[in-house]
Backbone as a chain_set.jsonl record, in Angstrom:
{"seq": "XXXXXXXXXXXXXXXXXXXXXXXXXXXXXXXXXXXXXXXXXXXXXXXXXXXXXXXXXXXXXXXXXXXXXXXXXXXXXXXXXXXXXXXXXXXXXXXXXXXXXXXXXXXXXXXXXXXXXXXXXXXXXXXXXXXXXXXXXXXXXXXXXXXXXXXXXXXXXXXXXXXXXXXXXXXXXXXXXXXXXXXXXXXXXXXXXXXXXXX", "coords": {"N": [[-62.991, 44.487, -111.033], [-64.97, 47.049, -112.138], [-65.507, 47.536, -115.591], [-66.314, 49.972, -116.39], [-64.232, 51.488, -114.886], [-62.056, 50.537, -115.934], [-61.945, 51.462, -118.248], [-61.482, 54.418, -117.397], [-59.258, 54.455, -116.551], [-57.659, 54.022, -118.371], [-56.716, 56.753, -119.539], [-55.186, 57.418, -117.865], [-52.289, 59.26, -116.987], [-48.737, 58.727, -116.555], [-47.016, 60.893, -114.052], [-44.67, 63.102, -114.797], [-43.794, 65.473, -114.258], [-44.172, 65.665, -111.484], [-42.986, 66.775, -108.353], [-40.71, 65.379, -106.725], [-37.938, 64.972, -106.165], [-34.811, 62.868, -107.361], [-33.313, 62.244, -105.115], [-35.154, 61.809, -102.918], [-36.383, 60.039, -103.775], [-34.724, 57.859, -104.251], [-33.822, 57.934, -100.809], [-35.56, 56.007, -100.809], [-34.623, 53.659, -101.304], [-34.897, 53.119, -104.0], [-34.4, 51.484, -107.228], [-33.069, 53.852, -109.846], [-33.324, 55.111, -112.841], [-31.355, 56.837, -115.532], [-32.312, 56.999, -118.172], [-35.669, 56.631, -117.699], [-37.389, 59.365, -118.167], [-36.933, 59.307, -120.767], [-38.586, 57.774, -121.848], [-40.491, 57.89, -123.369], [-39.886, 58.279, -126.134], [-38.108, 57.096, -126.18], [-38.275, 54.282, -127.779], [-38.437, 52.152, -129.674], [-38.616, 49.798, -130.639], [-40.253, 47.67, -133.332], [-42.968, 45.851, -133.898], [-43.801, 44.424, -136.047], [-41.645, 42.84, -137.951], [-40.466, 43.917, -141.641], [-40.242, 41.902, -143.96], [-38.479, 40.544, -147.164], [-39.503, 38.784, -149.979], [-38.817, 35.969, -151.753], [-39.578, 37.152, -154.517], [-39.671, 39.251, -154.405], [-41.591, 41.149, -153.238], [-42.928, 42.358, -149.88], [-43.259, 41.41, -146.856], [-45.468, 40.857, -143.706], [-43.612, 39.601, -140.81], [-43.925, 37.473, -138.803], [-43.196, 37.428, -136.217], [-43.061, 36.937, -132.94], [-43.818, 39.428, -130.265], [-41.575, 40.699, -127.314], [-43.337, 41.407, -125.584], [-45.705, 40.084, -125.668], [-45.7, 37.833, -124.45], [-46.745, 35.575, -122.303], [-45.056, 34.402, -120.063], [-42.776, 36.575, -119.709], [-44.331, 38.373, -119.254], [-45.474, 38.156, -116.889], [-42.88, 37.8, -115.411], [-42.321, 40.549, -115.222], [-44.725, 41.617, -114.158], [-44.494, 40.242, -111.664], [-41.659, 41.664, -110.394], [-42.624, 44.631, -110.457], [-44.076, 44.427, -108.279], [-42.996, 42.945, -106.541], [-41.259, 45.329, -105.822], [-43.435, 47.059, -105.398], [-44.631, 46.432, -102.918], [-42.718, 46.125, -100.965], [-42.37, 49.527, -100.871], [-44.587, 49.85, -99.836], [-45.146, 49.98, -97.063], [-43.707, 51.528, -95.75], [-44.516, 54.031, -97.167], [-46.794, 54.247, -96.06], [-46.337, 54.587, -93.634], [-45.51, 57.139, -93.68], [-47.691, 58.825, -93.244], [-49.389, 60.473, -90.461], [-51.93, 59.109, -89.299], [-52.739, 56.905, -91.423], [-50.877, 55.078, -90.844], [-51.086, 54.048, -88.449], [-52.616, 51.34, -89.311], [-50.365, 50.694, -91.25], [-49.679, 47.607, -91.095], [-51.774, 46.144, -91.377], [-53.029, 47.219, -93.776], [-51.187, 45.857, -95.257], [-51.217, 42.793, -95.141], [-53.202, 42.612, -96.586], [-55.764, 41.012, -99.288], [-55.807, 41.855, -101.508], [-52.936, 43.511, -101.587], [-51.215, 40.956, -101.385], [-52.329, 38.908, -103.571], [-51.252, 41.242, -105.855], [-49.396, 41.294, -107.92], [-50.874, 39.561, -109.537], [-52.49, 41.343, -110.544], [-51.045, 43.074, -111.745], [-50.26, 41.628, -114.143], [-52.985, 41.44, -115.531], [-53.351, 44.109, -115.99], [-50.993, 44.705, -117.292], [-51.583, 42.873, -119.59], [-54.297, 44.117, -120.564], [-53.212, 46.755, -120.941], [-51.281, 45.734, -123.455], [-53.55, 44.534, -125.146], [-54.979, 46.894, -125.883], [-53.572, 49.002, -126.518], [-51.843, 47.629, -128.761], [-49.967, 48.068, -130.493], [-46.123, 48.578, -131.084], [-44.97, 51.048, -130.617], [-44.891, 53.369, -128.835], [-45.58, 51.202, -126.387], [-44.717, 50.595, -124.214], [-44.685, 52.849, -122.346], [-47.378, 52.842, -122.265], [-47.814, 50.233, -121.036], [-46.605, 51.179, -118.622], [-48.469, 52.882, -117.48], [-50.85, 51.772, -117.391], [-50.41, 49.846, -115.472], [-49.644, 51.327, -113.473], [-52.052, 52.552, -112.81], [-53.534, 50.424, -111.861], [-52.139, 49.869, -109.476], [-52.875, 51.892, -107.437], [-55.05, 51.679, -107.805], [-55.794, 48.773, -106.442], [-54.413, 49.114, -103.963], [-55.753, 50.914, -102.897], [-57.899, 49.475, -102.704], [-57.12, 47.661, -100.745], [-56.889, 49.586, -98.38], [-59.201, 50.563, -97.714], [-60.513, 47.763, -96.976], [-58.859, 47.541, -95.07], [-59.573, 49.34, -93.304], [-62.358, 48.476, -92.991], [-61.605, 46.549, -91.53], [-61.369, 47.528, -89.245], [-63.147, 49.268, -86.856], [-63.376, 51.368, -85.196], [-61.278, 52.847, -86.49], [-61.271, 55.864, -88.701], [-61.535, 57.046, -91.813], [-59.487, 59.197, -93.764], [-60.259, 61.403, -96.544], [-58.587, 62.204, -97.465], [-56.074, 61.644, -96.677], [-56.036, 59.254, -97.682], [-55.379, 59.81, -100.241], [-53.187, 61.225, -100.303], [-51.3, 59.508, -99.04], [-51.9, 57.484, -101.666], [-51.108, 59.175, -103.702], [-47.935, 59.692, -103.084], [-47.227, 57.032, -103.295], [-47.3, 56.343, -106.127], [-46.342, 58.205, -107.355], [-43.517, 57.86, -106.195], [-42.925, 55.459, -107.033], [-43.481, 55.522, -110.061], [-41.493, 55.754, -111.867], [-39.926, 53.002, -111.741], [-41.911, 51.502, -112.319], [-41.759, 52.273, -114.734], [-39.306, 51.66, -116.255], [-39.316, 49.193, -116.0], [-41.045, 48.077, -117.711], [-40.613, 48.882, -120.197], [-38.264, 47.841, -120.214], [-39.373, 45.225, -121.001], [-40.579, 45.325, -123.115], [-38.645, 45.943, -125.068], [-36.884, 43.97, -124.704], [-35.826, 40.91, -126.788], [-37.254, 37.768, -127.832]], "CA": [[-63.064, 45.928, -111.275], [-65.929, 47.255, -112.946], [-65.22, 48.011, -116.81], [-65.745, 52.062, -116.606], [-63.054, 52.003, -114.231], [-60.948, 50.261, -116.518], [-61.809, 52.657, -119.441], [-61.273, 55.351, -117.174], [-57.951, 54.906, -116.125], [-56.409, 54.1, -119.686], [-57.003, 58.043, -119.674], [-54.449, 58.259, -116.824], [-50.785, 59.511, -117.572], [-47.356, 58.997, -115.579], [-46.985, 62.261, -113.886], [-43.386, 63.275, -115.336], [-43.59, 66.479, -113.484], [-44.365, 65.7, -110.166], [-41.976, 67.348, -107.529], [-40.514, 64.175, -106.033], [-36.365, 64.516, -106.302], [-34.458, 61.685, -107.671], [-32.463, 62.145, -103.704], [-36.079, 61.401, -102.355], [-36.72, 58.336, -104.287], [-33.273, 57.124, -103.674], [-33.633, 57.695, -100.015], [-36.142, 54.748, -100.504], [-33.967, 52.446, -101.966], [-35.286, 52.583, -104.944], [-33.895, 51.854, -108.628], [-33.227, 54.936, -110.338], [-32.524, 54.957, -114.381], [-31.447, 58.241, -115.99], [-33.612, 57.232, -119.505], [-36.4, 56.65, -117.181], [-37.601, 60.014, -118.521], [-36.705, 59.799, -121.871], [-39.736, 56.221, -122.142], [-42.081, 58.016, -124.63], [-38.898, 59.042, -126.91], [-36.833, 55.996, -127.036], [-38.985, 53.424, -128.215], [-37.871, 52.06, -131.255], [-38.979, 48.413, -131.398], [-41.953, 47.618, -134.021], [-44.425, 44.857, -133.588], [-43.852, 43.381, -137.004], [-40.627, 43.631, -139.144], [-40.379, 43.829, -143.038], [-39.026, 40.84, -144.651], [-38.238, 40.338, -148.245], [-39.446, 37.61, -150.337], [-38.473, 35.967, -153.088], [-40.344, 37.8, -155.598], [-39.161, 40.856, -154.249], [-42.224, 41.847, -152.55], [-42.936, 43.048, -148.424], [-44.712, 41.006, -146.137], [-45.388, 41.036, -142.576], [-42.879, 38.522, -140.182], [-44.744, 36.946, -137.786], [-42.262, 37.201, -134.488], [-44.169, 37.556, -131.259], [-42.858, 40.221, -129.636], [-41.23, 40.178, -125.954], [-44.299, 41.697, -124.244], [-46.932, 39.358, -125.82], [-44.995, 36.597, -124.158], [-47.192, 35.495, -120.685], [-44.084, 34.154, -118.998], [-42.35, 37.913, -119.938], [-45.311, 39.72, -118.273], [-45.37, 37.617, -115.286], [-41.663, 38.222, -114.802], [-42.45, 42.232, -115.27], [-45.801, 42.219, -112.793], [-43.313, 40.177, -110.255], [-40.816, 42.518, -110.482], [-43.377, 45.256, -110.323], [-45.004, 44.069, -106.93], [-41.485, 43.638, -105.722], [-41.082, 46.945, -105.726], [-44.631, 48.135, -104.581], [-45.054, 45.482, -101.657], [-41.526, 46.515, -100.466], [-42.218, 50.762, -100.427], [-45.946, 49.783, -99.429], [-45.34, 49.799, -95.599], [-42.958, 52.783, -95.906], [-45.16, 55.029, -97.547], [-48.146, 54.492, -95.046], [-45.934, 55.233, -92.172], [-45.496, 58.715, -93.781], [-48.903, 59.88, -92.631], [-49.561, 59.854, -89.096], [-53.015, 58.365, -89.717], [-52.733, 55.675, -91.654], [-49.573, 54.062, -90.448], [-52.302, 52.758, -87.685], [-53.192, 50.567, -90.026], [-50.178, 49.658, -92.336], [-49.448, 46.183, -91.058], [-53.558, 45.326, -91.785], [-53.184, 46.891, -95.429], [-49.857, 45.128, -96.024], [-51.64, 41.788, -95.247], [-55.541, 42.147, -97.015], [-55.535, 40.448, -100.096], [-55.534, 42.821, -102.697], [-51.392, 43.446, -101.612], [-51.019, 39.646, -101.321], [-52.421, 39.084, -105.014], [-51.018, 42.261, -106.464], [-48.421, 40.511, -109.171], [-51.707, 38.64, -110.225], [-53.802, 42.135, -110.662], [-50.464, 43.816, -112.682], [-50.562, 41.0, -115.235], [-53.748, 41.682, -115.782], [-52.927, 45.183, -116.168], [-50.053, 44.322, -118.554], [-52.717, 42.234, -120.892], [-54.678, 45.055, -120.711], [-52.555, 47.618, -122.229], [-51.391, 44.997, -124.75], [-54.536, 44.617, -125.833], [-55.493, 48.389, -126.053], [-52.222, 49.606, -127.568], [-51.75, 46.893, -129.791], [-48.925, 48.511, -131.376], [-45.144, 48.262, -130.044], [-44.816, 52.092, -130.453], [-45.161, 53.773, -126.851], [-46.291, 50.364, -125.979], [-43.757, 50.769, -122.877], [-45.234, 54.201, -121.938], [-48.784, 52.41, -122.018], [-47.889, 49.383, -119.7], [-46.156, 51.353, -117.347], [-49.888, 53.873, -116.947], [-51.914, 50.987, -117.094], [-49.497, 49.138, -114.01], [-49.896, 52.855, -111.949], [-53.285, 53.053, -112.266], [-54.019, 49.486, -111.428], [-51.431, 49.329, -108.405], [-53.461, 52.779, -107.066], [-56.455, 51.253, -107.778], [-55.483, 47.861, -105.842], [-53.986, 49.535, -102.785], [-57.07, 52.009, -102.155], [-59.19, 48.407, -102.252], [-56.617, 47.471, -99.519], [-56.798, 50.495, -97.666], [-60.693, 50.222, -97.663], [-60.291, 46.994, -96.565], [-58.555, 47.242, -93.571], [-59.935, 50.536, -92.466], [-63.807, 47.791, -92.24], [-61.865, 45.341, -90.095], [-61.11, 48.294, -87.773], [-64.894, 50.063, -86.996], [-62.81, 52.008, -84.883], [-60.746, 54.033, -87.362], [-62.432, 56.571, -89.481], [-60.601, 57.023, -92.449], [-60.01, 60.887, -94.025], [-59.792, 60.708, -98.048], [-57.04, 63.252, -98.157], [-54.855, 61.247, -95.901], [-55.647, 58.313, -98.812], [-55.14, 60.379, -101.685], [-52.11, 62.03, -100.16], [-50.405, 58.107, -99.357], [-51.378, 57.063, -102.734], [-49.878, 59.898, -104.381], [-46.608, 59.486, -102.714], [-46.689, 55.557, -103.614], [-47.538, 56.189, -107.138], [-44.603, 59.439, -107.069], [-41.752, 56.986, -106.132], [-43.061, 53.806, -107.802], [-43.758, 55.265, -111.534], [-39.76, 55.614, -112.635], [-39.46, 51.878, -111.447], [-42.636, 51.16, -113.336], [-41.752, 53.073, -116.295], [-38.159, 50.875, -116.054], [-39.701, 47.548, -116.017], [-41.98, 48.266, -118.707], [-39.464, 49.384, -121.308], [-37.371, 46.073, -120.427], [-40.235, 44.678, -121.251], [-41.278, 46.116, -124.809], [-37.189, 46.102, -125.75], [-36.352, 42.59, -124.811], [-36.638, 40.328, -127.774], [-37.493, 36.036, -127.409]], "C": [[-64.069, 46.204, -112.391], [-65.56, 48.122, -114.445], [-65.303, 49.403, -117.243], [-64.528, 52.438, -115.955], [-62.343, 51.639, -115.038], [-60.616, 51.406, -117.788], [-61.518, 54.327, -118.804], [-60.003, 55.656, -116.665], [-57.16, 54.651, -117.255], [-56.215, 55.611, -119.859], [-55.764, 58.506, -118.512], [-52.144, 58.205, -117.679], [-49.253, 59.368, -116.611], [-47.235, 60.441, -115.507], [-45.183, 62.258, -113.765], [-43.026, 64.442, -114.426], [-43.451, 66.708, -112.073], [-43.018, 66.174, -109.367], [-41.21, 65.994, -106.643], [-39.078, 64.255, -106.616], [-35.742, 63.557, -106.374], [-33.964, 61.345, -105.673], [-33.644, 61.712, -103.175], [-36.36, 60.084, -102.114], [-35.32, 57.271, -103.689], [-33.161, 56.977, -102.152], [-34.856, 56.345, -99.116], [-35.575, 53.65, -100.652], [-34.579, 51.855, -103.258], [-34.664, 52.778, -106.823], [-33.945, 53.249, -109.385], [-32.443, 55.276, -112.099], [-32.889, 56.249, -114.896], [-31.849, 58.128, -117.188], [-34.819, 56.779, -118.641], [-37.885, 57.864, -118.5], [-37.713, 60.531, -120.328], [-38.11, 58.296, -122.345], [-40.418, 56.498, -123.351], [-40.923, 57.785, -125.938], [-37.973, 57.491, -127.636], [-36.893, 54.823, -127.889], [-38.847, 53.498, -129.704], [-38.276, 50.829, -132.055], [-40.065, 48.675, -131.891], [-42.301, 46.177, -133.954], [-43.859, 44.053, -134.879], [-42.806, 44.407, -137.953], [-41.103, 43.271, -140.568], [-39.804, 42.984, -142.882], [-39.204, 41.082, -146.143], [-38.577, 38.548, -148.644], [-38.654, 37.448, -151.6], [-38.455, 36.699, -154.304], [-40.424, 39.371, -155.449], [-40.451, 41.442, -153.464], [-42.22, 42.108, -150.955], [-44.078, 42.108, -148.039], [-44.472, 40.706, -144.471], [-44.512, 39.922, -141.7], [-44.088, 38.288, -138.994], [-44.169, 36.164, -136.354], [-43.013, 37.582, -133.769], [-42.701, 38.42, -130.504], [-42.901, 39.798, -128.041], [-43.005, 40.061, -124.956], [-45.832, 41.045, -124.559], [-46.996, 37.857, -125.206], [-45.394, 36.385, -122.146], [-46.062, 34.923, -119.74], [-43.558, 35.66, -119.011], [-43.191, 38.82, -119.427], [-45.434, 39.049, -117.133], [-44.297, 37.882, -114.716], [-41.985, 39.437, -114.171], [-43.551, 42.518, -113.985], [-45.005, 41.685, -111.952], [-42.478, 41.13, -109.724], [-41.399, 44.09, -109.921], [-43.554, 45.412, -108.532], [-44.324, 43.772, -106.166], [-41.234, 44.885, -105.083], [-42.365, 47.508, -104.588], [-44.344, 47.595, -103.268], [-44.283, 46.299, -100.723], [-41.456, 48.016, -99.94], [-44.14, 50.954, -99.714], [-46.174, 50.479, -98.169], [-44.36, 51.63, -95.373], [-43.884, 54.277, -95.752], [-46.46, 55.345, -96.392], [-47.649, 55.298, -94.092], [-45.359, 56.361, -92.383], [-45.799, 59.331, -92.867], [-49.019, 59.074, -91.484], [-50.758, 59.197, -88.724], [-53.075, 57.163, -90.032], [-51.804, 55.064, -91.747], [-49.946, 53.649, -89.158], [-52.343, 51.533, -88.339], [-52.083, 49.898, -91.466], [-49.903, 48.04, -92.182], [-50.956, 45.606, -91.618], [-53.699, 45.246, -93.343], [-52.149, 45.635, -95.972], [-50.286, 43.569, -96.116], [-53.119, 41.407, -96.105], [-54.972, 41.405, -97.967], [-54.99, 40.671, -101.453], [-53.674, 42.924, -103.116], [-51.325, 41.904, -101.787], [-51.448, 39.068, -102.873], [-51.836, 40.082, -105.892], [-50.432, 41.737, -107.826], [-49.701, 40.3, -110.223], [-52.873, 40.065, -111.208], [-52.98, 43.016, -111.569], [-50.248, 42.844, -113.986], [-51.436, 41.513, -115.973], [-53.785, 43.044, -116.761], [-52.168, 45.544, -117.258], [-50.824, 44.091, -119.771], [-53.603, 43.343, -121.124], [-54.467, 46.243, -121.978], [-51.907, 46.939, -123.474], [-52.612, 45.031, -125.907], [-55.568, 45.382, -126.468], [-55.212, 49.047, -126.958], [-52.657, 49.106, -128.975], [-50.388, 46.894, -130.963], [-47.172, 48.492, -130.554], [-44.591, 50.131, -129.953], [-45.358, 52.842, -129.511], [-46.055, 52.729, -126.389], [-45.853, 50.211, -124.253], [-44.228, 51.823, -121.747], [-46.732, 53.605, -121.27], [-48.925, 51.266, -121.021], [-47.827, 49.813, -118.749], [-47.404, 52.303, -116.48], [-50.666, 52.998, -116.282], [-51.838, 50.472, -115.196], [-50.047, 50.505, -113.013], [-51.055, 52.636, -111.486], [-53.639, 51.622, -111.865], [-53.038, 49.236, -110.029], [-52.543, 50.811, -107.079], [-54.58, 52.336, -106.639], [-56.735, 49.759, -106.225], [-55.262, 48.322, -104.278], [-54.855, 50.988, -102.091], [-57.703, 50.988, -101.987], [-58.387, 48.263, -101.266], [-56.861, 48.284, -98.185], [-58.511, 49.976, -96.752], [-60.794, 49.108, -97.027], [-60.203, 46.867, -94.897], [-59.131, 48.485, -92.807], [-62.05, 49.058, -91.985], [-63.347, 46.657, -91.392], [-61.202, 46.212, -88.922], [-62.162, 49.219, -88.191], [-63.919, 51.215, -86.266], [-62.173, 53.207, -85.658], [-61.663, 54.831, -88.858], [-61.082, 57.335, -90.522], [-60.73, 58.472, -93.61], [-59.594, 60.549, -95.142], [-58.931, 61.572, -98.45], [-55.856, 62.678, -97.579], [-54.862, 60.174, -97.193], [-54.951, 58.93, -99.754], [-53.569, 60.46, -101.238], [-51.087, 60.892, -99.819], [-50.529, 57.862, -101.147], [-50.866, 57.829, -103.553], [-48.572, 59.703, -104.234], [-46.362, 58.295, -103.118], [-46.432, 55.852, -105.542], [-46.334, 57.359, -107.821], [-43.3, 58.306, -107.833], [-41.831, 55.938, -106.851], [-42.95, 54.537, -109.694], [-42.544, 55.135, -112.264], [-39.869, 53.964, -112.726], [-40.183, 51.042, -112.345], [-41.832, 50.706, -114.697], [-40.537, 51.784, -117.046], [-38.464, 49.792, -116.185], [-40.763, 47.045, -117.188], [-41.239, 48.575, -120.475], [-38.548, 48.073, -121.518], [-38.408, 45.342, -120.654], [-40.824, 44.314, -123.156], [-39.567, 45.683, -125.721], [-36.5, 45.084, -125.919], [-37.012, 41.789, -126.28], [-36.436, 38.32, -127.384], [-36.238, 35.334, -128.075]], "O": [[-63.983, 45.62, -113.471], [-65.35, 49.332, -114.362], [-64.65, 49.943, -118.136], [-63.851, 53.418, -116.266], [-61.515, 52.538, -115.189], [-59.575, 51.96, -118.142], [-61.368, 55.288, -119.558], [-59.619, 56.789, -116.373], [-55.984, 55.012, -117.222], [-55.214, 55.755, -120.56], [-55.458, 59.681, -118.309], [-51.353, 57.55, -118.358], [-48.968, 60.377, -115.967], [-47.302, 61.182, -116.488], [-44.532, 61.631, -112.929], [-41.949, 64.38, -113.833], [-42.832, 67.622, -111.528], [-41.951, 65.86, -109.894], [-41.625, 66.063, -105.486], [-38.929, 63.577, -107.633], [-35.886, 62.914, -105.334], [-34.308, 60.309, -105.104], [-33.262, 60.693, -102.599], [-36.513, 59.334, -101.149], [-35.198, 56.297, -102.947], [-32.48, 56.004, -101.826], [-35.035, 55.944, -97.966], [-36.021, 52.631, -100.126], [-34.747, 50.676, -103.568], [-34.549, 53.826, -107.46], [-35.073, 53.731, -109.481], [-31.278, 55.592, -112.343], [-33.996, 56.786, -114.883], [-31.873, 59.245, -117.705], [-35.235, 56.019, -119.516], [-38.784, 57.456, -119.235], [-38.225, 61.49, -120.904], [-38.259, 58.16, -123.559], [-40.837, 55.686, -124.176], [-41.296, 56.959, -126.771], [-37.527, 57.074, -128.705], [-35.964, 54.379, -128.565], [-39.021, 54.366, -130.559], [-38.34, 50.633, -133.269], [-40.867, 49.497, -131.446], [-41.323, 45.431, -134.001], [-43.439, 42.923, -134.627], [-42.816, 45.555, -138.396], [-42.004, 42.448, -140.73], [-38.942, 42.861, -142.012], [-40.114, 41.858, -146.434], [-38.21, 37.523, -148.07], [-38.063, 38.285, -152.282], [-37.461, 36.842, -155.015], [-40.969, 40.286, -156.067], [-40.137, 42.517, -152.954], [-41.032, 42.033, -150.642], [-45.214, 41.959, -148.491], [-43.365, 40.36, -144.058], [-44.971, 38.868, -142.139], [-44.93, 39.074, -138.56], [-44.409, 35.123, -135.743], [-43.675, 38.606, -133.935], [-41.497, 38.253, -130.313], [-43.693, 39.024, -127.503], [-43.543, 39.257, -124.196], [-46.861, 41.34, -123.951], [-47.869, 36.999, -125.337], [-44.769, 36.771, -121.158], [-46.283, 35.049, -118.535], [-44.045, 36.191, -118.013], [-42.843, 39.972, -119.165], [-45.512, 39.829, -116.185], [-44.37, 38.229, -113.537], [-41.994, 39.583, -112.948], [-43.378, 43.337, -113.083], [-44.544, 42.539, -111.195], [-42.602, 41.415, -108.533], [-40.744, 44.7, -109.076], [-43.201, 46.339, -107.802], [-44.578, 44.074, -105.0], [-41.051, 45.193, -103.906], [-42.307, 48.078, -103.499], [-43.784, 48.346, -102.471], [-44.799, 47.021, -99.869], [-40.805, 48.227, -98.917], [-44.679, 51.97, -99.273], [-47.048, 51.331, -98.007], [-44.763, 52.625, -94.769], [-43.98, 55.143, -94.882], [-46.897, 56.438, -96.034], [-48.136, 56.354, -93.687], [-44.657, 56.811, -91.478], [-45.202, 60.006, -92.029], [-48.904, 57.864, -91.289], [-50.648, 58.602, -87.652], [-53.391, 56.291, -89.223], [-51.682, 54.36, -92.749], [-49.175, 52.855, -88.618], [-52.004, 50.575, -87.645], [-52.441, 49.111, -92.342], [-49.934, 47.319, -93.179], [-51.014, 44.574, -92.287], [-54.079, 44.325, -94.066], [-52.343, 44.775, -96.831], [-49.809, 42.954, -97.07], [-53.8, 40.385, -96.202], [-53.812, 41.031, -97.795], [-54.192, 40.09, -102.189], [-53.132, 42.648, -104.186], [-51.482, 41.776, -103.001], [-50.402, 38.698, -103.405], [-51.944, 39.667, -107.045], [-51.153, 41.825, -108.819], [-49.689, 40.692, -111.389], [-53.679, 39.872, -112.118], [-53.639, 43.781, -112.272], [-50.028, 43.498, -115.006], [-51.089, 42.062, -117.019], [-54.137, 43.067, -117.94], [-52.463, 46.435, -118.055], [-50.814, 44.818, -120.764], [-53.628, 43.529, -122.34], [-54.975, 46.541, -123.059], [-51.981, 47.558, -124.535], [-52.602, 45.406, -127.079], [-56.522, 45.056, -127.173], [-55.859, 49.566, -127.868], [-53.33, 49.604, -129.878], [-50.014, 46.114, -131.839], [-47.182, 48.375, -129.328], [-43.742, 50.368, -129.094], [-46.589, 52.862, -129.507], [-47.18, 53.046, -126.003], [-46.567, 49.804, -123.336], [-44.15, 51.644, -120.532], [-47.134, 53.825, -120.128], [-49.891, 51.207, -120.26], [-48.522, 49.421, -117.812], [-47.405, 52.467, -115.26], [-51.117, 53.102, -115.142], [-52.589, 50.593, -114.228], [-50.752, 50.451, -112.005], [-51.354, 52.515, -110.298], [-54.578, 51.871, -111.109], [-53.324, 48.173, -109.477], [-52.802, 50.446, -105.932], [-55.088, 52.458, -105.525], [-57.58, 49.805, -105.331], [-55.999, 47.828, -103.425], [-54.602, 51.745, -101.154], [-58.405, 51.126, -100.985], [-58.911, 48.919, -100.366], [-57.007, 47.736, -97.092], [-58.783, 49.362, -95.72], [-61.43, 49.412, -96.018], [-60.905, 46.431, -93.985], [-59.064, 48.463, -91.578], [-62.619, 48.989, -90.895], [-64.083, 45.935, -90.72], [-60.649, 45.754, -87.922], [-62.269, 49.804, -89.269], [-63.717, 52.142, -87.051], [-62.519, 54.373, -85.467], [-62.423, 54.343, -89.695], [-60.072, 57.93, -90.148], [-61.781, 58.764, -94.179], [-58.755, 59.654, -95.247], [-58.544, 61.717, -99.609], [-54.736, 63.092, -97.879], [-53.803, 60.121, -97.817], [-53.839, 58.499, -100.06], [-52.761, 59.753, -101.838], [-49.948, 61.124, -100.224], [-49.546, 58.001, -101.875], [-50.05, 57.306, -104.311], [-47.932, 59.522, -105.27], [-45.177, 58.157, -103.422], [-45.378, 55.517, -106.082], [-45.6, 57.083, -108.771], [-42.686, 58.057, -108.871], [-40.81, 55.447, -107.334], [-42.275, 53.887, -110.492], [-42.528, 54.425, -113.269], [-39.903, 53.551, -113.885], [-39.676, 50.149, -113.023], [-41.491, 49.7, -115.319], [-40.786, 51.15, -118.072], [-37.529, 49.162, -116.679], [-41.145, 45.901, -117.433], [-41.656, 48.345, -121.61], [-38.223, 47.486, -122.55], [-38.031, 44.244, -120.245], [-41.227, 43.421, -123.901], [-39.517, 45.195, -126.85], [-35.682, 44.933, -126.827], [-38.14, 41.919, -126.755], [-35.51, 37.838, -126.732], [-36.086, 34.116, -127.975]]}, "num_chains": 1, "name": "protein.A"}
């Protein structure tokens, strides 16, 4: 992914507002946590505690926190790509368009690596943030916009090994909205257990 895209989607925000009814999401089968909503707010862990020394002065501890921990973000993008893979095929066969074509996306590569491309994603906003204060908020954007990003290369994909289908960019937009809808709670949720867990 070419490095403006990356700087251009740290700019993107979980849409909190979106019209999408918890009864919606649920009639996907998908996790549904009532602090979901509360992500920016609850965040409490810090990056580096106070200790006390001897001499009475303050100095920084040097605990690695959960989400700097590459087995702990591999769990979280698994977990993640669980989720997407699983409402992937769903969501296509919304639109009457491109549910031609979801068995082709569900196999390109892009889905088939995905885990490997929300790591990434993870390290990312680690390395952006930097801080453990809405560090939870910032994985779970980064994860959206890189699972969006991932599953339009798929799309793209399988729409050039069928010359045949001619592919309309409101029918894309209007799938990946709906994926990115039902998926960001689940995100948001896996991102927070993430930031909150400690080693």
């Amino acid at each position: 992914m070419a490095r403006s895209q990356c700087n251009k989607k740290k700019t993107r925000r979980l849409r909190s507002t979106t019209a999408i009814s918890p009864e919606f999401k649920s009639s996907f089968g998908l996790r549904i946590s009532a602090t979901n909503s509360q992500v920016p707010s609850i965040i409490t862990t810090r990056s580096n505690s106070l200790v006390t020394h001897h001499t009475g002065t303050f100095a920084l501890s040097t605990m690695t926190n959960n989400y700097e921990n590459a087995e702990a973000q591999q769990a979280t993008a698994a977990e993640m790509c669980q989720a997407a893979q699983g409402m992937l095929r769903q969501v296509l066969e919304q639109n009457e368009q491109l549910s031609k074509l979801a068995g082709a996306v569900c196999q390109t590569t892009e889905v088939a690596e995905l885990a490997n491309a929300l790591v990434t994603a993870i390290q990312r906003a680690v390395h952006h943030h930097q801080h453990a204060d809405g560090m939870a908020f910032a994985i779970a954007n980064e994860c959206v916009a890189e699972l969006r990003e991932q599953v339009r290369k798929a799309i793209r994909a399988a729409v050039e090994a069928a010359p045949e289908f001619v592919l309309e960019e409101a029918d894309e937009n209007e799938s990946l909205d709906l994926l990115e809808a039902i998926l960001e709670d689940v995100f948001a949720e896996d991102a927070l257990n993430l930031v909150q867990k400690t080693e």
